[in-house]
BAFI-440627 format. One line per 4 residues: number of its first residue (from 1); their letters; for each residue x, y, z of N, C-alpha, C, O. Coordinates in pm, 1 decimal. Each point is the difference from the previous one (the first is absolute). Layout:
N
NUM	A	X Y Z X Y Z X Y Z X Y Z ~ ...
END
This chain:
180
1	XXXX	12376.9 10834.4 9913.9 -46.6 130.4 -40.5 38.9 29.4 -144.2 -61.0 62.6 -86.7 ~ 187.8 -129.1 83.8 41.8 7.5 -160.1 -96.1 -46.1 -98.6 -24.5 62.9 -103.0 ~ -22.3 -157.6 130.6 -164.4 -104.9 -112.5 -66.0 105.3 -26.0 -11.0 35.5 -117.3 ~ -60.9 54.5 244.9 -101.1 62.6 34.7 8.9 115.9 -84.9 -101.1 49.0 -50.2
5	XXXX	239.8 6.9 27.8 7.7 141.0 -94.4 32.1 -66.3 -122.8 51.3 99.6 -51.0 ~ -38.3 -200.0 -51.1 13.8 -68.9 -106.8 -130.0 14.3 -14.8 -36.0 70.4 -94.4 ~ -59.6 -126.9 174.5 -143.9 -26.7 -57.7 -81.8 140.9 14.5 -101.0 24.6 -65.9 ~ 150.4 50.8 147.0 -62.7 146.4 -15.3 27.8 53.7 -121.5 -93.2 47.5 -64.8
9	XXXX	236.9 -45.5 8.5 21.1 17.3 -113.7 -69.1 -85.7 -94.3 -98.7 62.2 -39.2 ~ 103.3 -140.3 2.0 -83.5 -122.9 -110.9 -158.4 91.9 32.0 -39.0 55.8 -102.6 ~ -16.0 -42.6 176.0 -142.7 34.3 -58.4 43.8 175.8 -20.9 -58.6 60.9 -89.4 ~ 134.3 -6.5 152.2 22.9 153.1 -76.8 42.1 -19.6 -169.6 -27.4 63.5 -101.9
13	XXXX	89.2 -156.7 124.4 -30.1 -3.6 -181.6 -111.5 -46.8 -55.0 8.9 -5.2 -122.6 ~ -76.6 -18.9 151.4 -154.6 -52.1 -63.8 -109.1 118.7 39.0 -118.9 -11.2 -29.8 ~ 175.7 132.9 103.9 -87.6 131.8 -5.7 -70.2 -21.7 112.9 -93.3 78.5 17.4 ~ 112.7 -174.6 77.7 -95.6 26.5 118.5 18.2 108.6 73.9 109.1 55.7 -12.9
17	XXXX	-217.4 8.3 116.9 30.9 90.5 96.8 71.8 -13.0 98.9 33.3 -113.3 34.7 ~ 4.8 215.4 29.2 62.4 -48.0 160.4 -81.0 -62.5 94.1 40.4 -73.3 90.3 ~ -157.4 104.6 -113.7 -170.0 -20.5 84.7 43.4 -155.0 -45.5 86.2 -46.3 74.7 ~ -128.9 -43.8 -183.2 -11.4 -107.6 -77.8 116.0 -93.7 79.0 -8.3 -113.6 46.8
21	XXXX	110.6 201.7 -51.7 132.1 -102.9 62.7 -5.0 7.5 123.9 10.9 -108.4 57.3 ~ -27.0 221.3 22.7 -12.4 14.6 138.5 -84.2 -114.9 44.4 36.5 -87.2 78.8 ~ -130.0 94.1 -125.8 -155.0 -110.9 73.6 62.5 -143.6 -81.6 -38.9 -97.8 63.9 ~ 110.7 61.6 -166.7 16.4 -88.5 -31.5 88.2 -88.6 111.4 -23.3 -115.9 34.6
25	XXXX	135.3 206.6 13.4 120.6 -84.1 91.0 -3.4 59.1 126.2 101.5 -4.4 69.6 ~ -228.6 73.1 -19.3 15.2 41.3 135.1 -30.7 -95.1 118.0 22.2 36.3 115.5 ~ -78.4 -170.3 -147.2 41.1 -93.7 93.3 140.6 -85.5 27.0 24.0 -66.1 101.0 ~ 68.5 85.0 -224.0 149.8 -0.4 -16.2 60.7 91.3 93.0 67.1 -45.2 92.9
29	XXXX	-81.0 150.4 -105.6 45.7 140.1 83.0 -74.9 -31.5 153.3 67.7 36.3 96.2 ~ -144.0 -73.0 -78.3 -45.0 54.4 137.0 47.7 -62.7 102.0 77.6 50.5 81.2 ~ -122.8 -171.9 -77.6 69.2 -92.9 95.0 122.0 -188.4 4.5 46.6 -85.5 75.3 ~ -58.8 133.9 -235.1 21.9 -124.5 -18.7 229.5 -69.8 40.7 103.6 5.1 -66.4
33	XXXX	-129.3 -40.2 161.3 168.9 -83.2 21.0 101.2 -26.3 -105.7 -32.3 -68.0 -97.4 ~ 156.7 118.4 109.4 92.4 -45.8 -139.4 -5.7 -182.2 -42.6 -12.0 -97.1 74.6 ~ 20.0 102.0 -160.2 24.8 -154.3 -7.4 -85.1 -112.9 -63.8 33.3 -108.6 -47.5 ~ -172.7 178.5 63.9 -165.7 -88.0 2.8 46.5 -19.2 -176.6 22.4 95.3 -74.6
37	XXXX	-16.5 -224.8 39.3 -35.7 -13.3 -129.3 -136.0 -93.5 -45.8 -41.2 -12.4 -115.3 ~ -16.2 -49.1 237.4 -130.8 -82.4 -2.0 -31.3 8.2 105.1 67.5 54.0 87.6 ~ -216.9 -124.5 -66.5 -49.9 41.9 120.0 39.8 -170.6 45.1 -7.9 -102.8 -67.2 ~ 54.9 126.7 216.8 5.1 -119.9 95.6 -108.9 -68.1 26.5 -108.6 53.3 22.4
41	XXXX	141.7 -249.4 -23.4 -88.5 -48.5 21.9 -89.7 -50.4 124.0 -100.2 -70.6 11.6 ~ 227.6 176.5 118.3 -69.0 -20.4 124.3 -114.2 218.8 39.0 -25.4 73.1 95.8 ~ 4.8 -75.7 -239.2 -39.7 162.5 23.2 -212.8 -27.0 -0.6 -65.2 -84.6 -61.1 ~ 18.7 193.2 152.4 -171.3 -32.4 -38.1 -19.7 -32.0 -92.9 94.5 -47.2 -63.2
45	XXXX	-234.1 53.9 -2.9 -28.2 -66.6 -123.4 -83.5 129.3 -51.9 -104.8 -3.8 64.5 ~ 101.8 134.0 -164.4 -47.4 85.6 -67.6 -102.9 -53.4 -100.6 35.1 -72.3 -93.2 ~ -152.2 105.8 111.6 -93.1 -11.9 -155.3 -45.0 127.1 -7.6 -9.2 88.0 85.7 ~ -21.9 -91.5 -219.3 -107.5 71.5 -35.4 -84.8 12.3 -33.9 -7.5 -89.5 -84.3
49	XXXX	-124.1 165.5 82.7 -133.8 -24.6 -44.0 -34.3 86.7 -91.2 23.6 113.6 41.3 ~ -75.3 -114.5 -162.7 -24.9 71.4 -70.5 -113.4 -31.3 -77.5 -22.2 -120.3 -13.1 ~ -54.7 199.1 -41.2 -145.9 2.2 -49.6 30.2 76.3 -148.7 9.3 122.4 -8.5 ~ 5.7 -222.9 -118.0 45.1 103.2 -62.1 -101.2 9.1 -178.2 -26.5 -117.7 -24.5
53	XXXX	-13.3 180.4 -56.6 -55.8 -27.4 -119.0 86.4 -119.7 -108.5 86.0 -84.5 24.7 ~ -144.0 118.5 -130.4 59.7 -118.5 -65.3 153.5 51.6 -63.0 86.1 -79.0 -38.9 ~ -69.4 258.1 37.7 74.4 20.2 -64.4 85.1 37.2 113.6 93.4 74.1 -30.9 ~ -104.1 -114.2 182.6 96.4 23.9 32.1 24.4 136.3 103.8 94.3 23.9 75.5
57	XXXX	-210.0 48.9 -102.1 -27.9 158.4 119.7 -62.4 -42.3 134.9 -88.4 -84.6 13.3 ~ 145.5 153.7 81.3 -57.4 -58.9 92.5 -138.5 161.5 2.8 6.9 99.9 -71.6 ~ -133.0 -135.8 195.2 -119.0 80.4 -13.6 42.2 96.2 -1.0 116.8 19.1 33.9 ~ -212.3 94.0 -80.5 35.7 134.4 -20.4 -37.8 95.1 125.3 17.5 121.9 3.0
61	XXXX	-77.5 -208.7 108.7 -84.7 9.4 90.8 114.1 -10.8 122.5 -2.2 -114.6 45.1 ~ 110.9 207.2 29.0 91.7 -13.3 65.5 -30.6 -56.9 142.4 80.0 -62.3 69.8 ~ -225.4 97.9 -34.3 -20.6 -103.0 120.9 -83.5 -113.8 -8.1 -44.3 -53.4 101.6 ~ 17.2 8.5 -228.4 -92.4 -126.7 -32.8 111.3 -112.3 -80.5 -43.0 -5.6 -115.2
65	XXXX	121.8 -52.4 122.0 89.3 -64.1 -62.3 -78.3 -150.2 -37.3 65.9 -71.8 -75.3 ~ -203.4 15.4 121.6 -19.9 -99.0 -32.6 -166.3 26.9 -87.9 -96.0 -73.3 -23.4 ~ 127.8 211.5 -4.1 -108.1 -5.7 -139.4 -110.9 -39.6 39.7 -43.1 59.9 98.5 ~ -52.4 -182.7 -162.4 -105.8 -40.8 18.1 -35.7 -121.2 53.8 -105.0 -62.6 -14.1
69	XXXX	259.1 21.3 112.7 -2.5 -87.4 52.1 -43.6 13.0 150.1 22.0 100.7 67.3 ~ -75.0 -193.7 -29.6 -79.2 -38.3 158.4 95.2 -92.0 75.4 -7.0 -122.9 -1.3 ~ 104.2 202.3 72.6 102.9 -104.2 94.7 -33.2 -107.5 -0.9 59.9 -83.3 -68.0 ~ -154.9 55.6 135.6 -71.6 -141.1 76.9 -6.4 -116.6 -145.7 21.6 -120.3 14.5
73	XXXX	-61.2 195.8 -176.1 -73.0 -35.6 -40.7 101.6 -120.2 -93.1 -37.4 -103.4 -55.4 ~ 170.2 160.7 63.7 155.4 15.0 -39.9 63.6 -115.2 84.7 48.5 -102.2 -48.5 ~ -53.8 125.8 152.4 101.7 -70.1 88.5 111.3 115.1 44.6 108.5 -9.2 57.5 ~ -163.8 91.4 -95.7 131.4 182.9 29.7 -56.4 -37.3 156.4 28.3 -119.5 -7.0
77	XXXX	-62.0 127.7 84.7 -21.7 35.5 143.5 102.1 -121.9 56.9 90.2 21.0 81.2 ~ -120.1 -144.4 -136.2 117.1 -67.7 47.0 138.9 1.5 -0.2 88.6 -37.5 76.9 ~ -95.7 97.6 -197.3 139.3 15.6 -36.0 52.1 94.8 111.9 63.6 -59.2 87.1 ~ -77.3 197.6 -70.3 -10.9 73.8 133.0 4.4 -77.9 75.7 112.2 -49.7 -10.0
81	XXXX	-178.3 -8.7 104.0 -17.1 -52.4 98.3 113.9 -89.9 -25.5 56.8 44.9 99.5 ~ 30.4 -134.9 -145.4 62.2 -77.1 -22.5 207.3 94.9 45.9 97.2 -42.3 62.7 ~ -119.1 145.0 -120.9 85.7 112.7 -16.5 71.6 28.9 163.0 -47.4 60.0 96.4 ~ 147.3 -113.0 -109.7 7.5 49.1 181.9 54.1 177.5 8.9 55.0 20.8 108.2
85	XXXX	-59.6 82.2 -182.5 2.6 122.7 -10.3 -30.9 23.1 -176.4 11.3 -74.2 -97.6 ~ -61.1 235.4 119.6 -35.1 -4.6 -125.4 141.9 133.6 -25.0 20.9 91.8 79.3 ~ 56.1 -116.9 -204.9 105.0 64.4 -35.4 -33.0 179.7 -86.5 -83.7 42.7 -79.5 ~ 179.6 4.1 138.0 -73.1 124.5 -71.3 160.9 133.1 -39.1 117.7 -27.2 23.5
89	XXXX	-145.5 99.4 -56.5 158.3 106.4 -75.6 41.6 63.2 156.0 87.6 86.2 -7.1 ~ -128.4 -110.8 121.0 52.6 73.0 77.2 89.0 -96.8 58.3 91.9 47.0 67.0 ~ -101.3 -204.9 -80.8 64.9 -80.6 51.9 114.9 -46.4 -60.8 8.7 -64.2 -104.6 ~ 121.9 120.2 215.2 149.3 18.0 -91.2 -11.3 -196.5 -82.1 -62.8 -102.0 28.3
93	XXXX	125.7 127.3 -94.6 83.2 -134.7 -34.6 131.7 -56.3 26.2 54.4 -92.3 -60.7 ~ -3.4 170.5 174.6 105.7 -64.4 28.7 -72.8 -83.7 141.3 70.9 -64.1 77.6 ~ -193.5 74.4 -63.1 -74.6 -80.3 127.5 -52.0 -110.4 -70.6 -22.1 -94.2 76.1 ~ -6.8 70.6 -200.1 -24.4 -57.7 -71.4 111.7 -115.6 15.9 -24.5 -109.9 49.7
97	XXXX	151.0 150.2 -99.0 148.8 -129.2 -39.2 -10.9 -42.4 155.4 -49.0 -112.9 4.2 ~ 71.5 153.0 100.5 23.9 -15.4 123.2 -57.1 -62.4 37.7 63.0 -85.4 62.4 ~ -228.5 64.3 -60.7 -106.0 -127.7 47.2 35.5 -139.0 -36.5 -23.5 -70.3 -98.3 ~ 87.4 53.5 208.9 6.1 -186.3 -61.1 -124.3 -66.8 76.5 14.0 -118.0 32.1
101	XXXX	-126.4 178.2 -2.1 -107.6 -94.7 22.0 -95.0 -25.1 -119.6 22.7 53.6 -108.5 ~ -110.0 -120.5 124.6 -57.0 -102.7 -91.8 -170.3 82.2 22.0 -109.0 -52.3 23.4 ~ 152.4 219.1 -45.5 -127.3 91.4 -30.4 -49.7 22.4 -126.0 76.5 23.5 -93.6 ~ -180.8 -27.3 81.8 -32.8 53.0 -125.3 -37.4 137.9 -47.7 -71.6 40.5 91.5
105	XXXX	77.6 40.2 -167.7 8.6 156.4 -32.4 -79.2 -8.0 -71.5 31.9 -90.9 -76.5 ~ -152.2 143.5 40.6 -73.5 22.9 -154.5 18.5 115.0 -18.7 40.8 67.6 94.5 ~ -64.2 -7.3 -221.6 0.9 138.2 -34.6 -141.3 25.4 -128.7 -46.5 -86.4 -74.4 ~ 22.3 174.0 80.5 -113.0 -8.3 -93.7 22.8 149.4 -83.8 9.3 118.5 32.0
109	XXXX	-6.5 -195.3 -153.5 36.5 107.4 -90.4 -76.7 96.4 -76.0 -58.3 -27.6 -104.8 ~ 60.0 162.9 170.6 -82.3 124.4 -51.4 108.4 72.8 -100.1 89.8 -53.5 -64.9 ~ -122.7 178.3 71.9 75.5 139.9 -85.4 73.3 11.6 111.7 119.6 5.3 -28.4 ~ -146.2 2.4 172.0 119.9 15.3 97.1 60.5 -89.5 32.9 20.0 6.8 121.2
113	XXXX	33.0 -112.3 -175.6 27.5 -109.7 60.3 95.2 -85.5 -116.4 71.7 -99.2 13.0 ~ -101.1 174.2 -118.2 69.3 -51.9 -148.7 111.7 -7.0 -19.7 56.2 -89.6 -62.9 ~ 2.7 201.6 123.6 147.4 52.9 -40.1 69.6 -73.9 88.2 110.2 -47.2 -28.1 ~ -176.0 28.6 156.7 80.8 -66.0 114.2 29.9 -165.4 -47.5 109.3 -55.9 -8.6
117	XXXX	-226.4 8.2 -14.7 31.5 -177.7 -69.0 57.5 17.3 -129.0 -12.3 -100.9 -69.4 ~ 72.0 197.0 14.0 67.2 -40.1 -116.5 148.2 -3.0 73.1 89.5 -81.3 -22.8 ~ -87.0 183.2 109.7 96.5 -2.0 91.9 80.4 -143.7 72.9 120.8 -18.7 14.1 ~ -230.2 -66.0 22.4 6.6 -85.0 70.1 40.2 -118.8 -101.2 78.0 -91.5 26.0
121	XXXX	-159.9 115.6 -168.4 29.4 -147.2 -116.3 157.1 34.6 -23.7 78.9 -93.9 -10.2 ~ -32.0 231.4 1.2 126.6 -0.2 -18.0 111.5 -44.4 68.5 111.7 -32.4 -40.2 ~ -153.3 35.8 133.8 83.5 -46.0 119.2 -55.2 -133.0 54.0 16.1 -22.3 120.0 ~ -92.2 -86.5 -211.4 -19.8 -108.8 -30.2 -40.2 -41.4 159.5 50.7 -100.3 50.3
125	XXXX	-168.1 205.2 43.1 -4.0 -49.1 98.9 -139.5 -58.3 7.0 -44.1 -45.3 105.7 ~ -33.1 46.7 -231.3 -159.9 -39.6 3.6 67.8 -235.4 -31.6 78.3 -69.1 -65.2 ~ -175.3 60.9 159.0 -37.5 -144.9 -36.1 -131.8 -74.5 -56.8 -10.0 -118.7 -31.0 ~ -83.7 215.1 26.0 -154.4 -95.8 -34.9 -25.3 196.4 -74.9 36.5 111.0 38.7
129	XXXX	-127.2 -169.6 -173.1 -75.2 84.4 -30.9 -162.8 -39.9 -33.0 -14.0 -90.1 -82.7 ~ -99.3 144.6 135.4 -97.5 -17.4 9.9 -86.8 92.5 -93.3 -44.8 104.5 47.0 ~ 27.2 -129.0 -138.5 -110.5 94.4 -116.5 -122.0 -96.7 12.4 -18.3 -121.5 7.5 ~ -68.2 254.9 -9.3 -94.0 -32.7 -68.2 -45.9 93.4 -66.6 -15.6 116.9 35.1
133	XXXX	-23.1 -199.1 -201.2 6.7 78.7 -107.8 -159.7 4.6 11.9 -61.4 -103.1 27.4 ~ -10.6 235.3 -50.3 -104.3 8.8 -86.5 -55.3 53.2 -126.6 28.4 115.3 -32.3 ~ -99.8 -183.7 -37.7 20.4 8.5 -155.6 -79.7 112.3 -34.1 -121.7 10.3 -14.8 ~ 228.8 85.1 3.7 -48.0 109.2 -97.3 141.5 87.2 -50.7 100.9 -17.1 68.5
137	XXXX	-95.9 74.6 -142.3 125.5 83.0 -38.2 -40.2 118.9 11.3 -94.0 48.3 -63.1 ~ 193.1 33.7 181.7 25.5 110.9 29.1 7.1 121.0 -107.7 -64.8 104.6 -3.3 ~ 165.0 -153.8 -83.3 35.5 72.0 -87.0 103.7 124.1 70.1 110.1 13.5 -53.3 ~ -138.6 60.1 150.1 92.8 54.5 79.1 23.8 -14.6 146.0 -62.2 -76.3 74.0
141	XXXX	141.9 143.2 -45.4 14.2 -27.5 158.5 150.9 -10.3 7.0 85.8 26.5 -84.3 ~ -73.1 -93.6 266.1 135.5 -19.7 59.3 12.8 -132.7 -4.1 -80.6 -74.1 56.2 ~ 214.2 18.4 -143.3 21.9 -124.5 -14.9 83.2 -29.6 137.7 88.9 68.3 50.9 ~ -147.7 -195.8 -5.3 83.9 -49.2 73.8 119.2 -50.0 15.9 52.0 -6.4 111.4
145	XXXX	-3.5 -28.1 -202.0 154.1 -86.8 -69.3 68.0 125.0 -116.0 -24.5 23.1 -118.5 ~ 126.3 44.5 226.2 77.2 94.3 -69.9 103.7 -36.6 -87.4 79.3 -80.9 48.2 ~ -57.4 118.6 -165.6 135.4 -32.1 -80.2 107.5 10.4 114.8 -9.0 54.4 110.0 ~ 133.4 -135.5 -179.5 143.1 -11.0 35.6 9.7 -60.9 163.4 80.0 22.6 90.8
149	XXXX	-231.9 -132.5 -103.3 39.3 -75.1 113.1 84.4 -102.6 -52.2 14.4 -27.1 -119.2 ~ 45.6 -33.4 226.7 122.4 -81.4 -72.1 -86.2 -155.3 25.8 -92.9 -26.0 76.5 ~ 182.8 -78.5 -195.0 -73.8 -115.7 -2.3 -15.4 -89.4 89.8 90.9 -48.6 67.3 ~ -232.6 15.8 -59.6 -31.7 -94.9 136.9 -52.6 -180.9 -79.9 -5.9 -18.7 -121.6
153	XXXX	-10.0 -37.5 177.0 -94.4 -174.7 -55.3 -98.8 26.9 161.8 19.4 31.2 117.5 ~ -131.2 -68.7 -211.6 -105.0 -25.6 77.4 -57.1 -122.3 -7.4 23.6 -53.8 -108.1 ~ -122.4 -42.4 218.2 -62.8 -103.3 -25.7 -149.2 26.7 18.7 -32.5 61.4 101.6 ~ -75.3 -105.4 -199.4 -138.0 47.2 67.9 -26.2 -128.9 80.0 11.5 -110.5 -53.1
157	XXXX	-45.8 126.2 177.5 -58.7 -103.4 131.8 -90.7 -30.4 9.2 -27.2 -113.6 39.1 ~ -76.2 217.8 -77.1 -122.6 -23.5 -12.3 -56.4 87.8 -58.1 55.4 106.8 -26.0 ~ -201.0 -140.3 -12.2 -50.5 85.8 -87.2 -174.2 -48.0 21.1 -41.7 -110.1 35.8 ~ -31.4 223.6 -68.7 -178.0 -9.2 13.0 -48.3 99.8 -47.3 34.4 112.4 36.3
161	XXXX	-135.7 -138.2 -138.5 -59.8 68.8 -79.8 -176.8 -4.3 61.1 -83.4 -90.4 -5.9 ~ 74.0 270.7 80.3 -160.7 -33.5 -2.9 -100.1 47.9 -65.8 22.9 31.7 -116.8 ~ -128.8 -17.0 157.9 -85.7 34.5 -112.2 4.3 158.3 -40.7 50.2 86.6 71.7 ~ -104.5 -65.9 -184.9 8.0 114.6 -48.6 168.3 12.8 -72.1 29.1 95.4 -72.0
165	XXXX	59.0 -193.5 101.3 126.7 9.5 -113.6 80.2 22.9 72.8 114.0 -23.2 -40.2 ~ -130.3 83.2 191.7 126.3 47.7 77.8 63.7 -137.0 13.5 -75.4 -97.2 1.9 ~ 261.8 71.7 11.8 72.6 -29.4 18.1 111.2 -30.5 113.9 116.5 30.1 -25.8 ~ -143.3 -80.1 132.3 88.9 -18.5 123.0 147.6 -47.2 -71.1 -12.2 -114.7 -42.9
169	XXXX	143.3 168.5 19.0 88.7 -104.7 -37.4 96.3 41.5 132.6 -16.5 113.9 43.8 ~ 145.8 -226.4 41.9 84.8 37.8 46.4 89.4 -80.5 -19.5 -6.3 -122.7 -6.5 ~ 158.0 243.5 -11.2 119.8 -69.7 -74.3 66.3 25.4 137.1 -31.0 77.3 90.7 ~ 147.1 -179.6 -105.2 64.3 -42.7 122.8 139.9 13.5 -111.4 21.4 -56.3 -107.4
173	XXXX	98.3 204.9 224.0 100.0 -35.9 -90.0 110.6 -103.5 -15.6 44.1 -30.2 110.9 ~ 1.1 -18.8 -186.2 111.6 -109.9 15.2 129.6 0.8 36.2 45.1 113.6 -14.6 ~ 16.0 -171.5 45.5 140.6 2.3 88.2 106.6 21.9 -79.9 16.7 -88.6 -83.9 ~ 60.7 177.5 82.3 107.8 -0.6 -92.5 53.6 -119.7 -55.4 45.8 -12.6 -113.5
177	XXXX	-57.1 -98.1 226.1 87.3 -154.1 -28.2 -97.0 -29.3 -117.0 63.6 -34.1 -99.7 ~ -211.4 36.8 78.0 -50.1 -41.2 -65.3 4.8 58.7 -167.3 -16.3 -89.5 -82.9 ~ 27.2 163.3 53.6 70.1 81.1 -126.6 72.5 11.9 -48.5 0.5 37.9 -117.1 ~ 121.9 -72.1 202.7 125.5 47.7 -5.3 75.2 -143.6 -100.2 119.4 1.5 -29.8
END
Protein backbone atom coordinates (compact mmCIF):
# COMPACT_ATOMS: atom_id res chain seq x y z
CA UNK A 1 0.00 0.00 0.00
CA UNK A 2 3.05 2.01 0.70
CA UNK A 3 4.10 1.86 -3.51
CA UNK A 4 0.46 2.66 -4.09
CA UNK A 5 0.48 6.19 -2.13
CA UNK A 6 4.21 7.06 -3.62
CA UNK A 7 2.71 6.70 -7.05
CA UNK A 8 -0.52 8.55 -6.14
CA UNK A 9 1.72 11.13 -5.11
CA UNK A 10 4.19 11.09 -8.30
CA UNK A 11 1.22 11.82 -10.65
CA UNK A 12 -0.25 14.57 -7.99
CA UNK A 13 2.79 16.21 -8.86
CA UNK A 14 2.38 16.20 -12.50
CA UNK A 15 -1.30 17.94 -11.86
CA UNK A 16 -3.39 14.96 -12.46
CA UNK A 17 -6.96 14.69 -11.04
CA UNK A 18 -8.24 12.48 -8.38
CA UNK A 19 -10.71 11.13 -11.26
CA UNK A 20 -7.19 10.51 -13.51
CA UNK A 21 -5.52 8.63 -10.51
CA UNK A 22 -8.55 6.99 -9.17
CA UNK A 23 -9.30 5.14 -12.69
CA UNK A 24 -5.58 4.90 -13.16
CA UNK A 25 -4.90 2.36 -9.95
CA UNK A 26 -8.38 1.21 -9.28
CA UNK A 27 -7.65 -2.26 -10.41
CA UNK A 28 -4.61 -2.03 -7.75
CA UNK A 29 -7.21 -1.04 -5.08
CA UNK A 30 -9.94 -3.35 -5.85
CA UNK A 31 -9.01 -6.72 -5.73
CA UNK A 32 -5.66 -7.24 -6.21
CA UNK A 33 -3.50 -9.81 -3.28
CA UNK A 34 -0.37 -8.34 -1.37
CA UNK A 35 2.65 -9.55 -2.91
CA UNK A 36 1.74 -9.93 -6.93
CA UNK A 37 4.85 -8.48 -8.51
CA UNK A 38 4.24 -10.48 -12.02
CA UNK A 39 1.74 -12.35 -13.31
CA UNK A 40 2.18 -16.33 -12.69
CA UNK A 41 3.02 -18.70 -15.22
CA UNK A 42 0.42 -21.27 -14.15
CA UNK A 43 -2.37 -18.07 -14.37
CA UNK A 44 -5.19 -17.96 -17.71
CA UNK A 45 -3.91 -16.39 -20.58
CA UNK A 46 -5.47 -12.40 -21.02
CA UNK A 47 -5.47 -10.72 -24.59
CA UNK A 48 -6.59 -8.03 -25.93
CA UNK A 49 -8.31 -6.87 -28.93
CA UNK A 50 -8.20 -3.67 -30.13
CA UNK A 51 -9.16 -1.85 -33.39
CA UNK A 52 -7.21 1.16 -33.35
CA UNK A 53 -6.27 4.35 -36.05
CA UNK A 54 -2.89 5.04 -37.00
CA UNK A 55 -2.46 7.57 -34.29
CA UNK A 56 -3.47 5.42 -31.80
CA UNK A 57 -7.54 6.45 -30.72
CA UNK A 58 -9.55 3.86 -30.38
CA UNK A 59 -13.47 4.55 -32.48
CA UNK A 60 -15.31 7.35 -31.46
CA UNK A 61 -18.29 5.10 -31.92
CA UNK A 62 -18.65 3.48 -28.12
CA UNK A 63 -20.63 0.50 -29.37
CA UNK A 64 -18.89 -0.07 -32.80
CA UNK A 65 -15.20 -0.73 -31.78
CA UNK A 66 -14.35 -2.49 -35.11
CA UNK A 67 -15.09 0.57 -37.35
CA UNK A 68 -15.37 -0.61 -40.87
CA UNK A 69 -14.41 -3.84 -40.25
CA UNK A 70 -16.61 -7.14 -41.15
CA UNK A 71 -15.79 -9.84 -38.32
CA UNK A 72 -15.92 -12.66 -40.71
CA UNK A 73 -14.00 -10.53 -43.13
CA UNK A 74 -10.97 -10.08 -40.37
CA UNK A 75 -10.77 -13.29 -38.78
CA UNK A 76 -12.41 -11.10 -35.52
CA UNK A 77 -15.24 -13.83 -35.27
CA UNK A 78 -12.60 -16.35 -34.75
CA UNK A 79 -10.78 -14.78 -32.60
CA UNK A 80 -14.10 -14.70 -30.30
CA UNK A 81 -14.90 -17.92 -30.90
CA UNK A 82 -11.39 -19.04 -29.98
CA UNK A 83 -11.78 -16.87 -26.48
CA UNK A 84 -12.98 -19.25 -23.80
CA UNK A 85 -14.79 -16.02 -21.96
CA UNK A 86 -14.87 -12.69 -23.11
CA UNK A 87 -13.20 -10.29 -20.21
CA UNK A 88 -14.87 -7.21 -19.19
CA UNK A 89 -14.47 -4.15 -15.89
CA UNK A 90 -16.94 -6.02 -13.89
CA UNK A 91 -14.66 -9.03 -13.70
CA UNK A 92 -12.58 -8.70 -10.33
CA UNK A 93 -8.89 -9.42 -10.99
CA UNK A 94 -8.15 -11.08 -8.15
CA UNK A 95 -10.23 -14.11 -10.20
CA UNK A 96 -8.00 -13.36 -12.72
CA UNK A 97 -4.31 -14.34 -10.45
CA UNK A 98 -6.28 -17.32 -9.01
CA UNK A 99 -7.14 -19.24 -12.41
CA UNK A 100 -4.53 -21.66 -12.85
CA UNK A 101 -6.41 -23.15 -15.81
CA UNK A 102 -5.26 -22.89 -19.27
CA UNK A 103 -8.52 -20.30 -20.17
CA UNK A 104 -8.37 -17.78 -22.32
CA UNK A 105 -9.92 -14.11 -21.48
CA UNK A 106 -10.20 -11.60 -24.38
CA UNK A 107 -11.12 -8.17 -23.71
CA UNK A 108 -11.93 -5.74 -26.36
CA UNK A 109 -11.00 -2.37 -26.03
CA UNK A 110 -13.68 0.53 -26.13
CA UNK A 111 -13.97 4.04 -24.03
CA UNK A 112 -15.41 1.58 -21.35
CA UNK A 113 -13.01 -0.80 -21.25
CA UNK A 114 -9.75 1.49 -21.51
CA UNK A 115 -9.12 2.40 -18.14
CA UNK A 116 -9.64 -1.15 -17.01
CA UNK A 117 -6.65 -2.69 -19.51
CA UNK A 118 -4.40 -0.03 -18.57
CA UNK A 119 -5.23 -1.37 -15.27
CA UNK A 120 -4.43 -4.78 -16.16
CA UNK A 121 -0.86 -3.71 -18.38
CA UNK A 122 0.05 -2.32 -15.01
CA UNK A 123 -0.28 -5.06 -13.16
CA UNK A 124 1.55 -6.83 -16.08
CA UNK A 125 -1.44 -9.28 -16.31
CA UNK A 126 -2.08 -8.92 -20.29
CA UNK A 127 -0.14 -11.67 -22.36
CA UNK A 128 -1.05 -11.28 -26.22
CA UNK A 129 -2.00 -7.94 -27.72
CA UNK A 130 -4.07 -8.02 -30.85
CA UNK A 131 -4.41 -4.61 -32.98
CA UNK A 132 -5.64 -4.03 -35.74
CA UNK A 133 -4.60 -0.86 -37.12
CA UNK A 134 -6.66 0.97 -39.72
CA UNK A 135 -5.09 3.59 -41.77
CA UNK A 136 -6.34 6.77 -41.11
CA UNK A 137 -5.42 9.39 -38.37
CA UNK A 138 -7.88 10.25 -35.88
CA UNK A 139 -6.40 13.24 -34.96
CA UNK A 140 -8.57 13.02 -31.72
CA UNK A 141 -10.08 10.65 -29.56
CA UNK A 142 -9.40 8.04 -26.61
CA UNK A 143 -5.96 6.67 -26.76
CA UNK A 144 -5.62 3.34 -25.86
CA UNK A 145 -2.06 3.14 -24.24
CA UNK A 146 -2.14 5.53 -21.20
CA UNK A 147 1.07 7.34 -19.98
CA UNK A 148 3.02 6.04 -16.84
CA UNK A 149 2.48 2.48 -17.89
CA UNK A 150 5.48 0.87 -16.64
CA UNK A 151 8.03 -0.89 -19.06
CA UNK A 152 7.05 -4.01 -20.82
CA UNK A 153 9.27 -6.09 -24.14
CA UNK A 154 7.03 -7.28 -26.54
CA UNK A 155 7.48 -9.91 -29.48
CA UNK A 156 5.34 -9.46 -32.78
CA UNK A 157 4.11 -13.36 -33.63
CA UNK A 158 2.42 -12.59 -36.27
CA UNK A 159 1.33 -10.19 -38.45
CA UNK A 160 -1.20 -9.65 -41.87
CA UNK A 161 -1.82 -6.90 -43.81
CA UNK A 162 -5.26 -6.80 -45.80
CA UNK A 163 -6.56 -5.01 -48.34
CA UNK A 164 -7.42 -1.53 -48.15
CA UNK A 165 -4.07 -1.03 -45.66
CA UNK A 166 -5.69 -2.49 -42.55
CA UNK A 167 -3.11 -4.24 -40.41
CA UNK A 168 -3.62 -7.52 -38.24
CA UNK A 169 -0.35 -7.34 -35.90
CA UNK A 170 -0.12 -9.66 -32.54
CA UNK A 171 2.57 -9.17 -29.91
CA UNK A 172 3.13 -11.90 -27.50
CA UNK A 173 4.68 -10.57 -24.17
CA UNK A 174 8.13 -11.87 -23.17
CA UNK A 175 9.26 -13.52 -20.06
CA UNK A 176 11.08 -11.61 -17.66
CA UNK A 177 13.98 -14.44 -18.01
CA UNK A 178 14.10 -13.25 -21.46
CA UNK A 179 15.10 -9.46 -20.87
CA UNK A 180 16.39 -9.66 -17.92
Amino acid sequence: MLCLRIACSYLFSFGHSRAFIRDSVICTLSFLPDGIQKKETNMAKVQIFAVLSLDGCLSEKTSDASWVLRPESYNIDKLFGAADYELTPAYPISRLTENKSNSIFLIEAKHDTADYINGLLRLQLIDEIILYIVPFIAGTGQHLFKSNLPTSHWNMVEKKEYNGGILRAIYRKKCIQEYS
